[in-house]
N, C-alpha and C positions, 0 to 999 in steps of 0.2 A: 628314875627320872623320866618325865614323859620324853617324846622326841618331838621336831617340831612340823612332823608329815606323818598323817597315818600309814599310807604307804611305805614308808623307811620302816614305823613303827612293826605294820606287820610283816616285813622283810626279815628285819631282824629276830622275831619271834619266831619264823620258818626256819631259819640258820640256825637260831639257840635249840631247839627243838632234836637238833643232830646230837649225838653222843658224844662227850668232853668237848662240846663246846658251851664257854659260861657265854653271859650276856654284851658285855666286854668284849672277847673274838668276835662275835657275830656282830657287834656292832662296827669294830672295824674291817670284817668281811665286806660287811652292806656297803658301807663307805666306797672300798676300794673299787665293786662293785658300779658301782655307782660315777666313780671316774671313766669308765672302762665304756669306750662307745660301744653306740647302739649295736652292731651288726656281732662283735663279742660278745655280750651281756647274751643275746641271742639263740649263739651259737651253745652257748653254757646251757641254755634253758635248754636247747633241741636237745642235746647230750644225755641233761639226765632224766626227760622227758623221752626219749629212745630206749634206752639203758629201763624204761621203767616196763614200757611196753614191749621188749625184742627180748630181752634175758629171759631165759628158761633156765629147766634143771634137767640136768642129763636123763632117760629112760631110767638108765643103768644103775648109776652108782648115784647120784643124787648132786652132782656137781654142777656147778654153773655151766651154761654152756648155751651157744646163740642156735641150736636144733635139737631133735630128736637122743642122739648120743654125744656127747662131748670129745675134744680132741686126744683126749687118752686114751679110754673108751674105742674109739676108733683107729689105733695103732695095731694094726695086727702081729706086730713084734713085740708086745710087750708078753710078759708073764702072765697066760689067764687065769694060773693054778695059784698066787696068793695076791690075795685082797688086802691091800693096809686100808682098816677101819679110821677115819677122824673125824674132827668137830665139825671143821667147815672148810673152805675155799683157801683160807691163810693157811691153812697147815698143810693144805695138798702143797701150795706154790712153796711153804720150804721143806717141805722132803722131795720137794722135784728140782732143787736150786743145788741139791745136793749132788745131782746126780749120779746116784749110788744106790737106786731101788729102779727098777722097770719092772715091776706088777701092776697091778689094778688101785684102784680105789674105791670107799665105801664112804661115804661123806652124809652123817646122822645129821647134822644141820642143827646142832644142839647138844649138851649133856643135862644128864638127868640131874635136877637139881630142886628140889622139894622147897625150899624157900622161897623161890622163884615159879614156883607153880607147874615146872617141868619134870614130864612123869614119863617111863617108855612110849606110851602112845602119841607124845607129841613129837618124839624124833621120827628118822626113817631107817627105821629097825626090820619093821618087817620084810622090805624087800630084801633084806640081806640073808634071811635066811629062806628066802623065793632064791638066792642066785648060788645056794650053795645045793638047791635041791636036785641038781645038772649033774652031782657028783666030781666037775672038773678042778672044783679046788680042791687043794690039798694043805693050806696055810691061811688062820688069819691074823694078820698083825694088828695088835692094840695099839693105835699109837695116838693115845687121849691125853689131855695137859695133867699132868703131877699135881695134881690138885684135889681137894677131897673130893668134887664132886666129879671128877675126870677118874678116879680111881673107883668110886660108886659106879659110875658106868660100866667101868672097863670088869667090874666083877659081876655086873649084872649081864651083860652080855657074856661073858665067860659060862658062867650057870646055862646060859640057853644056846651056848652052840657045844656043850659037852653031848646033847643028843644026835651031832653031826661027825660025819667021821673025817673031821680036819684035826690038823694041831692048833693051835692055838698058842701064841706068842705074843710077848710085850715088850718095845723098845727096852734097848739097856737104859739102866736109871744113870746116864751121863748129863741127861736132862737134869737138874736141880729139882727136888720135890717144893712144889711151886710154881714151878716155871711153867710158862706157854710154850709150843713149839713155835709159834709164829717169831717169838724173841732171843732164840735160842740161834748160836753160832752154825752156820754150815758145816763145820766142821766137828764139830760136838753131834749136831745131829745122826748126821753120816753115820758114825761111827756105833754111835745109839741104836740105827737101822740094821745096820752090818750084825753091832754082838747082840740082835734081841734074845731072849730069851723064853721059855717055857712060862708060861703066867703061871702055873701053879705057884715055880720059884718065889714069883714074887710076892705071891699070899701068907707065905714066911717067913718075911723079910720084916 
């Protein structure tokens, strides 16, 4: 159905444009929007008009973060001898909810996924084995979603840190094969972190 303001029109087609939202939400986004005086409406734009221009990605590990190294990165009480490997930003924020790891992070910004056109070279793989070439680690935790292609990852990476001399480990499978970690209980996680295990094990399984 047309709308009857091009304006609202292409309002609404910048809203729908975001991921799981249909035409429907964005149209009552705009709306609400649209109630919402000027100096708010505003403040929303500055926000993620900032956010587009101030966010960075850590040196390091590849995390979000507003400078050079992000605020984990920068703890010098953390663990700097194991790196837990993830997808992206959600999964750092729940194995950090759990509070039950103080290591590092290595956040690939992606998994390998051939249907979708992602192949190792589009994640950030390389630097991770730039930060293991220090010799200071001793651990890296796989801790990619239970999914085939979070599993395709996690043995492709396995194969190319076997030339390093870490161990190499993968959350317990308390996670449901399936599951995200971003949707997965604090307390399930946890414990997942706590009993990980040997990856070979799980090539066996």
């Amino acid at each position: 159905m047309e709308l009857p303001s091009k304006y609202l029109q292409e309002a609404v087609e910048a809203i729908a444009s975001l991921p799981g939202i249909g035409r429907k939400s964005a149209l009552r986004l705009t709306l609400h929007l649209l109630r919402r005086d000027n100096l708010e409406v505003s403040q929303f734009a500055n926000a993620i008009s900032s956010m587009k221009e101030n966010v960075r990605f850590c040196d390091t590990c590849g995390n979000i973060s507003d400078g050079p190294k992000c605020n984990i990165c920068s703890q010098a009480k953390r663990d700097q001898s194991v790196i837990c490997v993830v997808e992206d930003l959600r999964d750092v924020l729940a194995i950090e909810s759990t509070q039950l790891f103080q290591g590092l992070y290595h956040v690939l910004g992606g998994i390998i996924s051939p249907m979708d056109g992602v192949g190792p070279s589009d994640l950030n793989i390389t630097s991770l084995f730039g930060r293991l070439e220090s010799g200071e680690v001793s651990e890296i935790i796989l801790a990619l979603n239970a999914t085939m292609e979070g599993d395709t990852t996690s043995f492709y990476l396995f194969k190319k840190l076997e030339s390093f001399d870490c161990k190499v480990t993968s959350i317990a499978r308390g996670v449901s094969v399936g599951d995200e970690l971003q949707y997965t209980d604090e307390i399930t996680l946890g414990r997942s972190i706590q009993h990980r295990t040997p990856f070979e094990q799980t090539l066996s399984r």
